[in-house]
C-alpha positions as YAML, in Angstrom:
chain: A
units: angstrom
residues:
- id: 1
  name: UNK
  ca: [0.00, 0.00, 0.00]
- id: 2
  name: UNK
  ca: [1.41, 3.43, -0.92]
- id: 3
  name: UNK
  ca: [2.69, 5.93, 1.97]
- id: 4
  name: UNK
  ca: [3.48, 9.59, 0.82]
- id: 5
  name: UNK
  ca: [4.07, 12.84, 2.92]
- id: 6
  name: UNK
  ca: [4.46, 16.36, 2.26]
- id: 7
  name: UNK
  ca: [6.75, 18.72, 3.70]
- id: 8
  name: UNK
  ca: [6.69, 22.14, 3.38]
- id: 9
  name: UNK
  ca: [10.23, 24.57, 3.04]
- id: 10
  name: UNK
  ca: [9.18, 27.14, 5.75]
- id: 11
  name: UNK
  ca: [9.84, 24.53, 8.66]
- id: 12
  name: UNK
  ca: [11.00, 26.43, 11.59]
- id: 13
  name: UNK
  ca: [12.50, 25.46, 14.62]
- id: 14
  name: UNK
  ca: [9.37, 25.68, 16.58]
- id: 15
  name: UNK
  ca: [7.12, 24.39, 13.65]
- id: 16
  name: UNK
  ca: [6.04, 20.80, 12.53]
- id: 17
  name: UNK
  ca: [8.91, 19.14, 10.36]
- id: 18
  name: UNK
  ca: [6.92, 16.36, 9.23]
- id: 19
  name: UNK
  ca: [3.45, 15.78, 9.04]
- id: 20
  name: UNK
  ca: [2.76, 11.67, 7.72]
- id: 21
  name: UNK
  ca: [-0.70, 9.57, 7.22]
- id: 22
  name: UNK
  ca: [-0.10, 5.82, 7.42]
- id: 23
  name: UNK
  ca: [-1.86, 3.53, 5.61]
- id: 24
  name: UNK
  ca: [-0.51, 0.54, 7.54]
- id: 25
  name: UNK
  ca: [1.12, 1.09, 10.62]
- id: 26
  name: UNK
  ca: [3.41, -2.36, 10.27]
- id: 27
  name: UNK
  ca: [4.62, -0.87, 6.50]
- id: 28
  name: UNK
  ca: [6.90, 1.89, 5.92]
- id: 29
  name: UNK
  ca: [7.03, 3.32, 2.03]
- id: 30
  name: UNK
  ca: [8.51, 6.46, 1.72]
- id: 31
  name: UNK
  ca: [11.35, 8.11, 0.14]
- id: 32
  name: UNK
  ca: [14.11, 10.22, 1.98]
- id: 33
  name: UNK
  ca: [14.68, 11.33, -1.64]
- id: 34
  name: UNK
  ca: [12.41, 14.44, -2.56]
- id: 35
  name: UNK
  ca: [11.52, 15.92, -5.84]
- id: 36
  name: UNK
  ca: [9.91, 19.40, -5.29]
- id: 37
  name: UNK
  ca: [6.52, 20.23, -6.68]
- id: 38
  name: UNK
  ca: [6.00, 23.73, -5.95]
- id: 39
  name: UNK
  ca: [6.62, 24.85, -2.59]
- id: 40
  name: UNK
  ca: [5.89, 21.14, -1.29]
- id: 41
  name: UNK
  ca: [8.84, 18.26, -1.13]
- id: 42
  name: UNK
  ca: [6.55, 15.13, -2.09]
- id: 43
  name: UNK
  ca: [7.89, 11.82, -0.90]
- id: 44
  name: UNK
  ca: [7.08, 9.53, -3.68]
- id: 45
  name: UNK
  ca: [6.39, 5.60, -2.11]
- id: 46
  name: UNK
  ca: [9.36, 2.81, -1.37]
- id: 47
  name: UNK
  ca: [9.25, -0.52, -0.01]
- id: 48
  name: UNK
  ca: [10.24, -1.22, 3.57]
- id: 49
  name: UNK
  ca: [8.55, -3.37, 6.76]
- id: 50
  name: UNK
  ca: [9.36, -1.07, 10.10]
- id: 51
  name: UNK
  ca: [7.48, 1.30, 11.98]
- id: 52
  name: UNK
  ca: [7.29, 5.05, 11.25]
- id: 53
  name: UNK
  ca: [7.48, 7.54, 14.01]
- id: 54
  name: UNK
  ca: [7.30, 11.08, 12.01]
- id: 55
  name: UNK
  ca: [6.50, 12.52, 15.39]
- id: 56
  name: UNK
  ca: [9.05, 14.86, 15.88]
- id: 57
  name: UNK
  ca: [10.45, 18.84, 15.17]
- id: 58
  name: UNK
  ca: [13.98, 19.70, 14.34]
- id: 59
  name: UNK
  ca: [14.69, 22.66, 12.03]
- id: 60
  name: UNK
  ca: [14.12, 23.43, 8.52]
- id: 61
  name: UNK
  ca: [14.83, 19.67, 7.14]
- id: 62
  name: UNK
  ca: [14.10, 18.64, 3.76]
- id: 63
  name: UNK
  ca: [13.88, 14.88, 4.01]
- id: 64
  name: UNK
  ca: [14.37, 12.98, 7.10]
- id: 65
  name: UNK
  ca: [12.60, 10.17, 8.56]
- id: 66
  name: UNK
  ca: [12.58, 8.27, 11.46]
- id: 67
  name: UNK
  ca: [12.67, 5.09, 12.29]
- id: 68
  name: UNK
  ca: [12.38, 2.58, 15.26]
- id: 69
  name: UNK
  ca: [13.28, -0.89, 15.93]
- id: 70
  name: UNK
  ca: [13.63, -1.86, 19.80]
- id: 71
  name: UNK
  ca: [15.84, 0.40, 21.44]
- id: 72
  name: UNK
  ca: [17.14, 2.16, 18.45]
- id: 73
  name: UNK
  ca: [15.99, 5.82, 17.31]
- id: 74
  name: UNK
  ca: [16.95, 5.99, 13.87]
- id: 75
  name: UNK
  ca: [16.81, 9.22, 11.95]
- id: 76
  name: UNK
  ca: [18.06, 9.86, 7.79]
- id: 77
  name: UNK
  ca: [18.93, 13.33, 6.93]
- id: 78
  name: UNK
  ca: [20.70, 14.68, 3.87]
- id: 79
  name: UNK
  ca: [24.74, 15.83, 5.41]
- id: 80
  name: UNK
  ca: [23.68, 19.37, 5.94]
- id: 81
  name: UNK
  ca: [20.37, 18.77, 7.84]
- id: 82
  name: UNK
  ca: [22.05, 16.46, 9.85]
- id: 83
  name: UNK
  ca: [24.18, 19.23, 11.42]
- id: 84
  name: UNK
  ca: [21.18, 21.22, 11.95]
- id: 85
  name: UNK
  ca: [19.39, 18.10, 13.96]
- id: 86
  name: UNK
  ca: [22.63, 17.39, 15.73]
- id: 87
  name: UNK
  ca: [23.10, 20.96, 17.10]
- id: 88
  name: UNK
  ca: [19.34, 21.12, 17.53]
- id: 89
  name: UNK
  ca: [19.18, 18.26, 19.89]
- id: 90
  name: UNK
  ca: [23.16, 18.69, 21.19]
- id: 91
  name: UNK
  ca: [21.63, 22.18, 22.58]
- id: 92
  name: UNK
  ca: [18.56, 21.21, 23.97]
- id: 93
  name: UNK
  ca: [20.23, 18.26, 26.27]
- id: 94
  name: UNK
  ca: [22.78, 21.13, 27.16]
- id: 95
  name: UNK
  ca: [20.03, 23.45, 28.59]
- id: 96
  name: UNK
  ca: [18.52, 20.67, 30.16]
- id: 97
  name: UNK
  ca: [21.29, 19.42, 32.20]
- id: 98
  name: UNK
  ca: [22.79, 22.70, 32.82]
- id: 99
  name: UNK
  ca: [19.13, 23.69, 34.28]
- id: 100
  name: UNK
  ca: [19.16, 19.94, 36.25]
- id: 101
  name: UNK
  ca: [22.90, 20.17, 37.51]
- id: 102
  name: UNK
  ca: [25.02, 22.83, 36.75]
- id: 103
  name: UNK
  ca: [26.72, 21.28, 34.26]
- id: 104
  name: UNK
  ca: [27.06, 19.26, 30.72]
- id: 105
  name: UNK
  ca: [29.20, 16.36, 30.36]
- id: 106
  name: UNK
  ca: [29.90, 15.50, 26.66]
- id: 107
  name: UNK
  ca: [32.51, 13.26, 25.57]
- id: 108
  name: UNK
  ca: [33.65, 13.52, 21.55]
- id: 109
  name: UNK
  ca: [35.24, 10.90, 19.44]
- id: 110
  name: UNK
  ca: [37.23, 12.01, 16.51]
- id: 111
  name: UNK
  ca: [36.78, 11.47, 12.46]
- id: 112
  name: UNK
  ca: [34.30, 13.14, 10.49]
- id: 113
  name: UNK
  ca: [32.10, 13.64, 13.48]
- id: 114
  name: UNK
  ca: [33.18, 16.87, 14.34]
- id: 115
  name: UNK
  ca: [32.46, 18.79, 11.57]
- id: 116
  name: UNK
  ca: [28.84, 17.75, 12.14]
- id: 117
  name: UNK
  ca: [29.00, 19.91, 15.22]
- id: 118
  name: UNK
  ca: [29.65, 22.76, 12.93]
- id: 119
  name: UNK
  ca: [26.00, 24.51, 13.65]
- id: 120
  name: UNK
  ca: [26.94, 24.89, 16.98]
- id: 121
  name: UNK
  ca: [29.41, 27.85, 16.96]
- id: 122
  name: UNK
  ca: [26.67, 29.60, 14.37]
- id: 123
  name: UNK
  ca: [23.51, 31.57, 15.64]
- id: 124
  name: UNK
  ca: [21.59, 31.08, 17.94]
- id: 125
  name: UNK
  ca: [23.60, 28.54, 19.63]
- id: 126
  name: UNK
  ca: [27.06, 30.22, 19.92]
- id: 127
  name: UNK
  ca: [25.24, 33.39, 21.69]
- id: 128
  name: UNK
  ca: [22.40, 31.04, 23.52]
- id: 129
  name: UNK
  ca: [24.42, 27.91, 24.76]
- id: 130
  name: UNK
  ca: [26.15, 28.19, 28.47]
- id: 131
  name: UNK
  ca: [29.54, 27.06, 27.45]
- id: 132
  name: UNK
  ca: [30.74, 28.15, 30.58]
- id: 133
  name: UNK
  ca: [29.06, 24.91, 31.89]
- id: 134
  name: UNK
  ca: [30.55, 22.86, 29.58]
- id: 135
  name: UNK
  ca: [32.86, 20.06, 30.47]
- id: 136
  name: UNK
  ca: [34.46, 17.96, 27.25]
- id: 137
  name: UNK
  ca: [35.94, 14.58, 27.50]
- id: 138
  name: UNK
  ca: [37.47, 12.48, 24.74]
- id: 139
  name: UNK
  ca: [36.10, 8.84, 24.24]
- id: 140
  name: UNK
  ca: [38.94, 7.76, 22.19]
- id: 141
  name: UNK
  ca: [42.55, 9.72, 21.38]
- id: 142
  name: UNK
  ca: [45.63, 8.58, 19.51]
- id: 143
  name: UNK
  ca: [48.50, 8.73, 21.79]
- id: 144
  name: UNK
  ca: [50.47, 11.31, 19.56]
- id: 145
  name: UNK
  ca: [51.04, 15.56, 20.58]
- id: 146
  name: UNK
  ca: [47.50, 17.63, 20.69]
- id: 147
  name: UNK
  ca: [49.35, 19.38, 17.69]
- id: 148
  name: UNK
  ca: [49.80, 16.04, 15.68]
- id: 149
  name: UNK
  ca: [47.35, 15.26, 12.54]
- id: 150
  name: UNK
  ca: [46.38, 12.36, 13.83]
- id: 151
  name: UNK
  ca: [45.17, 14.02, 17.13]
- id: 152
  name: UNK
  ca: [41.12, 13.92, 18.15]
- id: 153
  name: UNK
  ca: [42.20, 16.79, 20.13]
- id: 154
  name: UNK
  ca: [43.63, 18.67, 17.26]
- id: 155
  name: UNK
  ca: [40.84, 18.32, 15.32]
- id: 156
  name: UNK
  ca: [38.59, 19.32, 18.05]
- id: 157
  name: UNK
  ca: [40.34, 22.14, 19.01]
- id: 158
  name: UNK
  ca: [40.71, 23.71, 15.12]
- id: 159
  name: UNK
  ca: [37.07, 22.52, 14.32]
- id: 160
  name: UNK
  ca: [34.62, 23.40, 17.37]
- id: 161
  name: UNK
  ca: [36.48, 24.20, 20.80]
- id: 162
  name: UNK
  ca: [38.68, 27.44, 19.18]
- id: 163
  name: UNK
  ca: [35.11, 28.81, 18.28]
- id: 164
  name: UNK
  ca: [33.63, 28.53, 21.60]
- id: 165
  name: UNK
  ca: [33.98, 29.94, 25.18]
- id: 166
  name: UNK
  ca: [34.64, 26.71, 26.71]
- id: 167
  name: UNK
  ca: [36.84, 27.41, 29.92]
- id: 168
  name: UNK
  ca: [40.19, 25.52, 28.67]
- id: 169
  name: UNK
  ca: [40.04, 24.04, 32.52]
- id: 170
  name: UNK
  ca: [37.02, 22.00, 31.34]
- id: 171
  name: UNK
  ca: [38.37, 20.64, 28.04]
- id: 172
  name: UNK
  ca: [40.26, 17.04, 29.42]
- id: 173
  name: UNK
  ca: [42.95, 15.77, 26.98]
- id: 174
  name: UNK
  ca: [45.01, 13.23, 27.66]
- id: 175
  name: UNK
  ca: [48.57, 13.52, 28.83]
- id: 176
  name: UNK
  ca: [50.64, 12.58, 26.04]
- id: 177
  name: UNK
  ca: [53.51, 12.74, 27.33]
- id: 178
  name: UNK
  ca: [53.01, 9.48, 28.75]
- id: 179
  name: UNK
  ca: [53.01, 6.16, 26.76]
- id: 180
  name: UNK
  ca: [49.74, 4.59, 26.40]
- id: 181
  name: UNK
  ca: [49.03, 2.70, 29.67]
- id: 182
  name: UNK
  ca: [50.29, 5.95, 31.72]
- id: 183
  name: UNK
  ca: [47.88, 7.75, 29.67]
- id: 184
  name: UNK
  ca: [44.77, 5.66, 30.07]
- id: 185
  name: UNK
  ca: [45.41, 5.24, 33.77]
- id: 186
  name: UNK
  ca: [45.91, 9.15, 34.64]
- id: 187
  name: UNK
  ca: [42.40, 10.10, 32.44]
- id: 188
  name: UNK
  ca: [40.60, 7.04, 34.43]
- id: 189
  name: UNK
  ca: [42.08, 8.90, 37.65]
- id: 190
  name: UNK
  ca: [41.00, 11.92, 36.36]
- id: 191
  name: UNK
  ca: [37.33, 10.59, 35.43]
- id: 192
  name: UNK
  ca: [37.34, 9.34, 39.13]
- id: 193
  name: UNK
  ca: [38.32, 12.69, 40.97]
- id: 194
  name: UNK
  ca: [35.35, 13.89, 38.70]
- id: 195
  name: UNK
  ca: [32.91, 11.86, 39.71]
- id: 196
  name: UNK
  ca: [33.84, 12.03, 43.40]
- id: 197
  name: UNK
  ca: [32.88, 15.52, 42.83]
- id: 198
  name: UNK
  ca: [29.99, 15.20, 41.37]
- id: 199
  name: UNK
  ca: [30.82, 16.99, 37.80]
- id: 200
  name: UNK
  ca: [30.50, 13.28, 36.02]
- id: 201
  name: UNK
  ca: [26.78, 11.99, 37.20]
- id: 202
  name: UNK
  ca: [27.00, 8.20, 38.79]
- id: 203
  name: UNK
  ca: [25.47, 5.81, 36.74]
- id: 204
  name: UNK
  ca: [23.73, 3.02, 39.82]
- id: 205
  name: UNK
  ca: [26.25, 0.62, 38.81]
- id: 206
  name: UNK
  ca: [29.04, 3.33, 40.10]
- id: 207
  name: UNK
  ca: [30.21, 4.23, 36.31]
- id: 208
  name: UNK
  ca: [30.60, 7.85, 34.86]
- id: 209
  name: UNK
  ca: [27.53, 8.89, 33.34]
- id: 210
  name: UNK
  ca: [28.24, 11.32, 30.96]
- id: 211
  name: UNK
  ca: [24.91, 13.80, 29.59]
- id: 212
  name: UNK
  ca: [26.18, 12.83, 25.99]
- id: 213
  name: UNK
  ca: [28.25, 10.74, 24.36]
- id: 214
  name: UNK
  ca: [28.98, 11.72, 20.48]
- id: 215
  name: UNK
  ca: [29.89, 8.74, 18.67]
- id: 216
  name: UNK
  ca: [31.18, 7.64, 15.40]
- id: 217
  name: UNK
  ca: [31.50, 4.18, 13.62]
- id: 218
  name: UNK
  ca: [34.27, 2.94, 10.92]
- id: 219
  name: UNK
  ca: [33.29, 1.04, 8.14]
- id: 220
  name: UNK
  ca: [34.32, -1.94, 10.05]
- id: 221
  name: UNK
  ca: [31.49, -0.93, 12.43]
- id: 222
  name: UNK
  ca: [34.39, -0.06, 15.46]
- id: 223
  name: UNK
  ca: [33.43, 2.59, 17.92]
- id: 224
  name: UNK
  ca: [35.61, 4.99, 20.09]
- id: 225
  name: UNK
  ca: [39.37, 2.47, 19.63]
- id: 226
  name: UNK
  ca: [37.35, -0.44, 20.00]
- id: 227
  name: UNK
  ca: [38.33, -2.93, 17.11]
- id: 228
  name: UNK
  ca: [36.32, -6.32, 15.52]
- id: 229
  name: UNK
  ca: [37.85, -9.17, 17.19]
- id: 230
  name: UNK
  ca: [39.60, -7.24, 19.73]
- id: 231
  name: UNK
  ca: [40.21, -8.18, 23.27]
- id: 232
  name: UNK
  ca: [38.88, -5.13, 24.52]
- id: 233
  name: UNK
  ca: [35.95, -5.85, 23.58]
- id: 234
  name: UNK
  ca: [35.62, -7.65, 26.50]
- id: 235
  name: UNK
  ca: [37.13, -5.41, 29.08]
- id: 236
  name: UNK
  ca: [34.60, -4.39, 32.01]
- id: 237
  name: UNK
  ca: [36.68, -4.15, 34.92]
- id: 238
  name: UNK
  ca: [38.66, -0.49, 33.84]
- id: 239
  name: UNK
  ca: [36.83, 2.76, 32.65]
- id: 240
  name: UNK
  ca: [39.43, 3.68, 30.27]
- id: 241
  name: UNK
  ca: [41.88, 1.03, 28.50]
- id: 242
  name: UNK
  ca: [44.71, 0.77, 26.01]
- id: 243
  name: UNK
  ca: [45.86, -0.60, 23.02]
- id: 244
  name: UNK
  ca: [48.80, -0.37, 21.21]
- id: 245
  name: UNK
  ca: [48.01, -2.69, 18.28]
- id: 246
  name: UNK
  ca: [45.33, -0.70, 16.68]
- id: 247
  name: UNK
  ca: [44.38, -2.58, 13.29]
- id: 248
  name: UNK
  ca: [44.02, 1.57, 12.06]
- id: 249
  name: UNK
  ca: [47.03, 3.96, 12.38]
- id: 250
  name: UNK
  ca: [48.34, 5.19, 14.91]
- id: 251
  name: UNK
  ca: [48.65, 1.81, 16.82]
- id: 252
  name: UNK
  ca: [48.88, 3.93, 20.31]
- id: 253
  name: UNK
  ca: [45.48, 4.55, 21.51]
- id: 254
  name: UNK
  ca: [43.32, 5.26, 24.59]
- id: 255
  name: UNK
  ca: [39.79, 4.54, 24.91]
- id: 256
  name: UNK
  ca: [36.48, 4.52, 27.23]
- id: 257
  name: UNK
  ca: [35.12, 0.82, 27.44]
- id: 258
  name: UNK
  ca: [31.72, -0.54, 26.78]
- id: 259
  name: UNK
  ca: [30.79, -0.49, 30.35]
- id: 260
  name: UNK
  ca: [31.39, 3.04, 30.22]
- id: 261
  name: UNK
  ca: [29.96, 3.89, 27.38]
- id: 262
  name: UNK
  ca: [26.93, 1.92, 27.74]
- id: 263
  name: UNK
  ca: [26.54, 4.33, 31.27]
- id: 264
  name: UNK
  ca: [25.74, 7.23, 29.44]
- id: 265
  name: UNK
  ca: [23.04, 9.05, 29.71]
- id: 266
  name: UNK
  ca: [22.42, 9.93, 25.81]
- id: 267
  name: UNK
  ca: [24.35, 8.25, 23.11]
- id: 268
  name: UNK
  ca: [24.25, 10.12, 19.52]
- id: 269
  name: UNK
  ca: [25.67, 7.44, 16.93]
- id: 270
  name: UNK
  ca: [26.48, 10.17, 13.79]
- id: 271
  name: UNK
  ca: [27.43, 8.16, 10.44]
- id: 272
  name: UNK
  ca: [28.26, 9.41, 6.98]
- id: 273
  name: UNK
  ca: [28.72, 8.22, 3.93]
- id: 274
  name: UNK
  ca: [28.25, 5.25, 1.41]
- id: 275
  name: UNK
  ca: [31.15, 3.40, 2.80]
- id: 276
  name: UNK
  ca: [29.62, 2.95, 5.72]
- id: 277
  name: UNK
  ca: [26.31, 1.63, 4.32]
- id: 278
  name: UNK
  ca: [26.61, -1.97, 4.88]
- id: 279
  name: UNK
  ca: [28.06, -1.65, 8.75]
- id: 280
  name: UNK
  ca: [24.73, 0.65, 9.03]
- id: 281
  name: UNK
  ca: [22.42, -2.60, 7.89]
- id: 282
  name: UNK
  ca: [24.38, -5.38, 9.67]
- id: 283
  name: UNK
  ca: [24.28, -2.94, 12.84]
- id: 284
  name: UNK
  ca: [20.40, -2.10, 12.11]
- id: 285
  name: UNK
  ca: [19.15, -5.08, 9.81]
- id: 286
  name: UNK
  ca: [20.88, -7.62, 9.64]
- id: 287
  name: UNK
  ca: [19.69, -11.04, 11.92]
- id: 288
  name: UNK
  ca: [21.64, -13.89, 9.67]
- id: 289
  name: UNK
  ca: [25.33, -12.28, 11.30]
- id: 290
  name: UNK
  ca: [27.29, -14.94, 13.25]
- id: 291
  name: UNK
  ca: [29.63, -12.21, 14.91]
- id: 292
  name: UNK
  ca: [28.83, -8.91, 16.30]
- id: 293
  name: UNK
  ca: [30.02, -5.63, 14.89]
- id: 294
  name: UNK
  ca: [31.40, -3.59, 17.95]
- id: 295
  name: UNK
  ca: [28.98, -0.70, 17.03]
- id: 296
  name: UNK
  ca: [26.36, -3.49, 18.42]
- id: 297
  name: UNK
  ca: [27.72, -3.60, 22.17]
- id: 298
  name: UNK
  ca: [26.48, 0.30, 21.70]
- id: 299
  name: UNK
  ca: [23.53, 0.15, 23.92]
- id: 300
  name: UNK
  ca: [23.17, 2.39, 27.19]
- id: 301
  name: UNK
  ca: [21.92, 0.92, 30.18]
- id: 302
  name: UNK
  ca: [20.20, 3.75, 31.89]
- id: 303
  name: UNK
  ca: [20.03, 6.20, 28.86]
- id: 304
  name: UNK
  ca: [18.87, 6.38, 25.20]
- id: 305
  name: UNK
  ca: [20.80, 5.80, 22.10]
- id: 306
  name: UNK
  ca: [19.92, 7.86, 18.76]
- id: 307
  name: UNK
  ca: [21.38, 6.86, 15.43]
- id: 308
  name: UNK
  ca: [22.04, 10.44, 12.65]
- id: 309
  name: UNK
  ca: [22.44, 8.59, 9.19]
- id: 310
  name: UNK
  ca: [23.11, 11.00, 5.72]
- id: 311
  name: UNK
  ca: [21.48, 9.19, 2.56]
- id: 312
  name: UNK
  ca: [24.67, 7.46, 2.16]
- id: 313
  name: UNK
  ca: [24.93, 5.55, 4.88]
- id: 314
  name: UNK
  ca: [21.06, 4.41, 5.27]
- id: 315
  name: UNK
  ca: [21.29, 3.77, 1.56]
- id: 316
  name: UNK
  ca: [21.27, -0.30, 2.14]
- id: 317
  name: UNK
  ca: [18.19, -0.11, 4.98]
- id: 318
  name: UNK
  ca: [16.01, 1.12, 1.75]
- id: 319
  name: UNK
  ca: [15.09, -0.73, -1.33]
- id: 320
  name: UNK
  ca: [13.74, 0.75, -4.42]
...
């Protein structure tokens, strides 16, 4: 049975971004490719079995959609509407959290994930957001100098942090003067003293429970420096581990652990591009697998976990 929906182009923050009628509520068939007619984008029908939930407002979007399946908020944008979502919902959890606590806890990982964030340091949310509150943790680094090219910090620093009033007392990079296990051991430490003071939350298992955890995936479906077929996979004793075997260069690397991550209290899962297309089904689709892609272990505890996909990247959950 066909499903269409119109969108209008003078979506605003505060107005409706997508207004749906379903046909059948256990078939989805819509496009998140729009031709305009008009002033209208018209979603013309395709073929897909999962729920749709168009029930909710972010920005002036052109064609997004979401989509459910247990625990898993998934939403499709094209790249530049996902930064617009992603700032959208970065600043709301920041106002709510500052309002609940005095503070926001958001740990970054590195890649292509940071320019995403771009939106941020534009209007409103550069004048709006309390960056002052603001406390920014890494959930991966490469042990190499903050002004190496291969540094999450470095490309932090020159893409968002430079741009925004972010007390350089709350930004936490690791020491790298240390080799790798020094390293890992001094930020757990440092995540500890933090949590004994209350600026980390306490998950009820005793973890750090950071207000947001901004994740990427590779297209081997890793997360943070956490490898297929790894042994840390497995690690749930530490908070913040090692390796120095990394199948991807630089070999030296820090990371947060599952445990950790899983303690979080939101999870934002941002993938790009085509490459990444069939880690994206296997993660999201795929029920024939024998092994489980790392991005899988991804799922918080206490918290909620929202996947931001570009066109590319959900290209293999849709068929014409």
């Amino acid at each position: 049975m066909a499903f269409s929906t119109t969108l209008t182009n003078s979506c605003t923050l505060q107005s409706s971004l997508f207004c749906a009628q379903k046909s059948n509520p256990l078939s989805l068939k819509t496009s998140i490719l729009p031709t305009q007619i008009g002033k209208n984008f018209v979603f013309q029908p395709l073929r897909h079995s999962k729920v749709f939930s168009p029930n909710r407002c972010v920005g002036k979007i052109e064609a997004s959609l979401k989509w459910e399946k247990g625990y898993k908020n998934v939403e499709v944008f094209s790249k530049e509407h996902l930064a617009v979502s992603l700032a959208y919902d970065v600043a709301q959890l920041s106002n709510k959290f500052i309002k609940e606590r005095g503070y926001f806890t958001v740990a970054l990982s590195g890649g292509s994930l940071i320019k995403y964030l771009r939106k941020l340091v534009e209007s409103p949310y550069a004048e709006t957001i309390d960056w002052s509150k603001w406390h920014v943790f890494w959930v991966d680094e490469r042990v190499v100098p903050k002004d190496h090219l291969e540094s999450n910090y470095k490309l932090a620093s020159d893409g968002f942090l430079s741009k925004v009033p972010i007390p350089p007392l709350n930004v936490y990079a690791i020491d790298d003067s240390l080799p790798p296990d020094g390293a890992a051991d001094v930020y757990e430490t440092t995540l500890r003293r933090l949590v004994t003071s209350n600026v980390i939350s306490t998950s009820t298992n005793g973890l750090p429970k950071f207000d947001l955890m901004l994740l990427g995936m590779g297209p081997d479906g890793h997360v943070a420096s956490l490898f297929p077929g790894h042994a840390l996979l497995q690690e749930d004793q530490k908070w913040v581990t090692f390796l120095t075997d990394s199948p991807k260069p630089p070999s030296e690397r820090i990371t947060f652990t599952f445990p950790v991550i899983n303690a979080s209290s939101n999870v934002a899962m941002v993938v790009t591009g085509a490459g990444k297309s069939t880690a994206v089904y296997t993660a999201l689709e795929d029920e024939k697998q024998t092994v489980m892609l790392p991005v899988e272990k991804v799922s918080p505890l206490e918290g909620e976990l929202k996947w931001y996909l570009d066109k590319g990247a959900a290209s293999k959950l849709f068929k014409e």
